[in-house]
C-alpha positions, 0 to 999 in steps of 0.5 A: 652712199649718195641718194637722189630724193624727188619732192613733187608739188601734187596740185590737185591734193595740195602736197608734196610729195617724195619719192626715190629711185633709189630708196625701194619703197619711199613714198611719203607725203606732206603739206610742207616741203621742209616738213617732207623733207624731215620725215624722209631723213627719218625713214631712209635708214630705216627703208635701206635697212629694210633692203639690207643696205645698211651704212653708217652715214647716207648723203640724200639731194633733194630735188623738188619741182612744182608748177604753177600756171600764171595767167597775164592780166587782161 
């Protein structure tokens, strides 16, 4: 089974943070991308199993996105 991951850059709170339309119940957050993105692997077969969706292997895509204001100088 496939599985599209989220990783979004909160400003405000200054973390990341992962969510899944896919995966009921997946909402982590973390200062680092890379640390996120080990605690998600962590918890999807644990969630989708918890959603009887249980499987031998999951492919997860992580797409993240952060934004970030630039001001020119002058």
């Amino acid at each position: 089974m496939d599985y599209r991951i989220q990783l979004v850059w909160d400003d405000e709170a200054s973390v990341w943070i992962a969510t899944s339309n896919d995966v009921p119940g997946l909402v982590l957050e973390s200062g680092s991308c890379d640390a996120l993105i080990e605690r998600v692997r962590h918890a999807i077969p644990e969630l989708l199993e918890l959603n009887s969706k249980k499987a031998p292997f999951y492919n997860l895509t992580f797409l993240s996105e952060r934004h970030d204001r630039v001001f020119a100088n002058g």
